[in-house]
DOZA-858818 format. One record per residue (C-alpha): residue number from 0; residue in one letter; x, y negated, z. Coordinates in nm, 2 decimals, padded with zeros to 4 digits. Layout:
<nodes>
NODE   nr  rest    east   north      up
NODE  NUM     A       X       Y       Z
...
</nodes>
This chain:
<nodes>
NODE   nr  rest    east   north      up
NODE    0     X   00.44  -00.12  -00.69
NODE    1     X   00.53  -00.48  -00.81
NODE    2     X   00.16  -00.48  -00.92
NODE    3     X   00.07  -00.44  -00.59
NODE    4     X   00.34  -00.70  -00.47
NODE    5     X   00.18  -00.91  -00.69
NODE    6     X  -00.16  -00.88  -00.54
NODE    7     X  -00.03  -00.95  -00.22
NODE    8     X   00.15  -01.26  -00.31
NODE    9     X  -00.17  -01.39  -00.46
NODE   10     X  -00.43  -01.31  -00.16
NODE   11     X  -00.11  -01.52   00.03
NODE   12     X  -00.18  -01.81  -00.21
NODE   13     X  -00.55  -01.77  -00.22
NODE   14     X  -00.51  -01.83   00.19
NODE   15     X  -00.28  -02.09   00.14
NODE   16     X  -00.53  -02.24  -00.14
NODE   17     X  -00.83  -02.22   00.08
NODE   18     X  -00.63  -02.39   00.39
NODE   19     X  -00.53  -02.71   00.21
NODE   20     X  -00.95  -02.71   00.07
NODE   21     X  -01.03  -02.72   00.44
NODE   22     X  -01.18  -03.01   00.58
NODE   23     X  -00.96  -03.18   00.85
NODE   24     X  -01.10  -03.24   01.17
NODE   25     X  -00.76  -03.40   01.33
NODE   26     X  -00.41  -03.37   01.20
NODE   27     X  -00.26  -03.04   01.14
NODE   28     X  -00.62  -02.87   01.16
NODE   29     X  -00.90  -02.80   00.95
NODE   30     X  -01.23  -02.61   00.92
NODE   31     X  -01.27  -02.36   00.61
NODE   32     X  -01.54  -02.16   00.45
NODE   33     X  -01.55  -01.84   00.63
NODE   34     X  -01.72  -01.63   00.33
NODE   35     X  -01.39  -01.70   00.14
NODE   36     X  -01.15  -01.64   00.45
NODE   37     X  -01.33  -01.30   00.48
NODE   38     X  -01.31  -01.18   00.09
NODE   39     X  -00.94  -01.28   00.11
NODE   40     X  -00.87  -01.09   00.43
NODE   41     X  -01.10  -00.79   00.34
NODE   42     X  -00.87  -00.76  -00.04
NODE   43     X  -00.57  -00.70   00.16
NODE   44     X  -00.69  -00.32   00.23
NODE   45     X  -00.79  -00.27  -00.11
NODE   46     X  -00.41  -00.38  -00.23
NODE   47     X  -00.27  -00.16  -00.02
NODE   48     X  -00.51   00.14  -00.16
NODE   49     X  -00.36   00.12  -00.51
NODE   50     X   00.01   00.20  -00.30
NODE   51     X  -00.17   00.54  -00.18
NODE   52     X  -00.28   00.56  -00.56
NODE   53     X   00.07   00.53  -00.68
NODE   54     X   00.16   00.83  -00.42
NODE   55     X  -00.15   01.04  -00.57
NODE   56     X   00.00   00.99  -00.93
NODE   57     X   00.34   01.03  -00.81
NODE   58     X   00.25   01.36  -00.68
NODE   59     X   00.05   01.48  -00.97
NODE   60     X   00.35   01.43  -01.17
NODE   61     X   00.53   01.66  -00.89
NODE   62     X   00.30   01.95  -00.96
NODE   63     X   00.31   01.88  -01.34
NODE   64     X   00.71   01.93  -01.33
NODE   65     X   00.69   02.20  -01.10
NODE   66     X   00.43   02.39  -01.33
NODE   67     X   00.66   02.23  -01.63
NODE   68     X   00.93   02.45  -01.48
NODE   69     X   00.77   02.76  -01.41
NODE   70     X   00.63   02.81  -01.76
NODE   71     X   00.98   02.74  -01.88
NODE   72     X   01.11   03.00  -01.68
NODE   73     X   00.86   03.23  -01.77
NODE   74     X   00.90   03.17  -02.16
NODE   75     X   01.30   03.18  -02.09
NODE   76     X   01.23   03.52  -01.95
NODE   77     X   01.01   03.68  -02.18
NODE   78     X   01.25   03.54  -02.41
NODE   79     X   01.52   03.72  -02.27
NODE   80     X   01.33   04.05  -02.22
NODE   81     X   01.23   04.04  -02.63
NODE   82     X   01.64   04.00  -02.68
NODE   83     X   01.67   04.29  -02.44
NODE   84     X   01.45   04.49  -02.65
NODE   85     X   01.54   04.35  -02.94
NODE   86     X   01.92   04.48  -02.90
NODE   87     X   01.80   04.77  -02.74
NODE   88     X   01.66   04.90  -03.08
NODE   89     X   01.91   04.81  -03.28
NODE   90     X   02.24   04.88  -03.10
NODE   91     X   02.42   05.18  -03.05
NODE   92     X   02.53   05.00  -02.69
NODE   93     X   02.22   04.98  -02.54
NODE   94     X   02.35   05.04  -02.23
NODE   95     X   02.61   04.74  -02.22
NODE   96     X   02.33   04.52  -02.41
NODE   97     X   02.09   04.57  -02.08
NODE   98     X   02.36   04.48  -01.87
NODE   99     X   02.43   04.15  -02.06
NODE  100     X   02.02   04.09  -02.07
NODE  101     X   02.00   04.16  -01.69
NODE  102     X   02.28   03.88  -01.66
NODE  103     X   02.16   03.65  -01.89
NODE  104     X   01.79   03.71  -01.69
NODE  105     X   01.93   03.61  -01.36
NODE  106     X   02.10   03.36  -01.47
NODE  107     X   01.81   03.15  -01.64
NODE  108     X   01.61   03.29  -01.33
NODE  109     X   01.90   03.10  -01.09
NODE  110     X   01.84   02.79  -01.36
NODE  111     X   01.54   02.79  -01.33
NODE  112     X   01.53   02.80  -00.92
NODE  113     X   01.79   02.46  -00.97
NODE  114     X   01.51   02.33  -01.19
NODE  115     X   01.25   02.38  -00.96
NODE  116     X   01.40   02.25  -00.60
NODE  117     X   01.55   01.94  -00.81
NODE  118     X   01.20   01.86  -00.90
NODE  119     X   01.07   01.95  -00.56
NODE  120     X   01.32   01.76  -00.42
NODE  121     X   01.27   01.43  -00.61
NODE  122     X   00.89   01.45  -00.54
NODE  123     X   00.92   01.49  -00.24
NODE  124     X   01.17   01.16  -00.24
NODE  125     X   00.96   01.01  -00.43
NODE  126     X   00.63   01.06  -00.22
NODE  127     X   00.85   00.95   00.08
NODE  128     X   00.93   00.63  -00.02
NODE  129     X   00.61   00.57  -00.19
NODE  130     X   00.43   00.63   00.17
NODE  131     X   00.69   00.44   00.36
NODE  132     X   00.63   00.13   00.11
NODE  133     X   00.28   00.16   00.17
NODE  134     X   00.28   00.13   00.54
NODE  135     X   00.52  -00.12   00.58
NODE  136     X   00.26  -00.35   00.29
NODE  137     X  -00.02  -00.26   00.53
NODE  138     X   00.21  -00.34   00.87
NODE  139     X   00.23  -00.67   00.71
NODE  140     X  -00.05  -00.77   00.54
NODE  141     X  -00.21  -00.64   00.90
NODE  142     X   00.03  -00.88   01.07
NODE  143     X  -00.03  -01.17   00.85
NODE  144     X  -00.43  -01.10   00.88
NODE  145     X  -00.35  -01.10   01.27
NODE  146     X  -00.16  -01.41   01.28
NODE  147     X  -00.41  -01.60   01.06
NODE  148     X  -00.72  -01.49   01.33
NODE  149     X  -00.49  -01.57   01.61
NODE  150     X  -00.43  -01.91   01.48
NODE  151     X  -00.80  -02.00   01.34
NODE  152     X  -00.94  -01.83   01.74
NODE  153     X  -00.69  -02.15   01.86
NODE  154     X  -00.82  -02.36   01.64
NODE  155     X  -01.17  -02.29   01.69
NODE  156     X  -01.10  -02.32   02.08
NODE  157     X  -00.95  -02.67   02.06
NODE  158     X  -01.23  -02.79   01.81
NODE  159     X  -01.46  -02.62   02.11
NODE  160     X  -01.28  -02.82   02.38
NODE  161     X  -01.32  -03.18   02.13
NODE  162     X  -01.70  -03.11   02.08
NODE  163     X  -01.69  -03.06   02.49
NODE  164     X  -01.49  -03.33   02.54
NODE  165     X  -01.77  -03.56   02.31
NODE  166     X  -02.07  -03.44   02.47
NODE  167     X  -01.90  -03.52   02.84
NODE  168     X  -01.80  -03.86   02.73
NODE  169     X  -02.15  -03.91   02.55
NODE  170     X  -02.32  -03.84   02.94
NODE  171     X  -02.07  -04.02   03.10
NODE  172     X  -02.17  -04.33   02.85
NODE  173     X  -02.56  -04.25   02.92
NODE  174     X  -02.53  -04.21   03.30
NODE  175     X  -02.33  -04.58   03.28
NODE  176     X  -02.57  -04.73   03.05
NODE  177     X  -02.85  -04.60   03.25
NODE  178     X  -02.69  -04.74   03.65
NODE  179     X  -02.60  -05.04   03.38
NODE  180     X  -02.99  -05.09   03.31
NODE  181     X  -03.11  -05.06   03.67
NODE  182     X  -02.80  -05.30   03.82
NODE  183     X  -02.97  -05.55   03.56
NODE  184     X  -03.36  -05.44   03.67
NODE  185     X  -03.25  -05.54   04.02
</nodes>
């Protein structure tokens, strides 16, 4: 996750990089290369995949401890069922040695149950917070792509309304040149 952290904090710097390479056009504003502005923006998405890939591994490992479990559980068993046997064929108190194996079965079965909702339990905890961290990175990174549109749509719209305000002056200047030229024709 601090991988992806870091990913995040360098698309931010690559933004910030590709701002101050911007040519200014009049104090505080700038024009920059939109092929770049778009490969930043469109990284941000692929950061935030390797948080669902976190989750998919963090899961995996879930089912790996959960399968860990069982086969312990099973191999504790069979265990116990060859000491069952075992003491069964040997010992005049079979009876009393079934009742101990019975015992000793349930209780690595209870053991086992423990073993199995603690590791369900910690996925699950696990997977939680690895989803939650992933859509708060994408709320923001969504935000901060948002905020940087927003703020290059205003500056496109003020460099709109300069290149208006030129061409309006430039006809004002031709339509003064032009009574200008027939005051002096007169």
């Amino acid at each position: 996750m601090a991988e992806t952290e870091a990913k995040m904090f360098d698309l931010i710097d690559a933004l910030e990089a590709l701002c101050e390479e911007g040519i200014p056009v009049f104090p505080g504003r700038s024009i920059v290369d939109a092929k770049k502005l778009y490969s930043i923006t469109k990284a941000f998405p692929t950061s935030i995949s390797n948080e669902i890939h976190d989750a998919r591994i963090i899961l995996k490992k879930k089912d790996e401890i959960l399968q860990e479990a069982r086969l312990r559980a099973e191999r504790i068993i069979q265990d116990a069922e060859n000491e069952r046997y075992k003491l069964l064929n040997e010992s005049s108190l079979n009876k009393a040695m079934e009742e101990h194996a019975e015992k000793f079965r349930q209780t690595v079965f209870e053991e086992c149950q423990q073993i199995k909702m603690a590791a369900f339990n910690e996925a699950q905890e696990l997977k939680l917070n690895a989803k939650n961290e992933s859509l708060k990175m994408k709320e923001d990174s969504q935000e901060y792509a948002q905020q940087l549109l927003n703020n290059l749509e205003q500056d496109l719209n003020r460099l709109y309304q300069v290149v208006m305000n030129g061409q309006q002056r430039l006809q004002e200047m031709r339509a003064s040149d032009s009574m200008q030229q027939m005051h002096e024709n007169q």
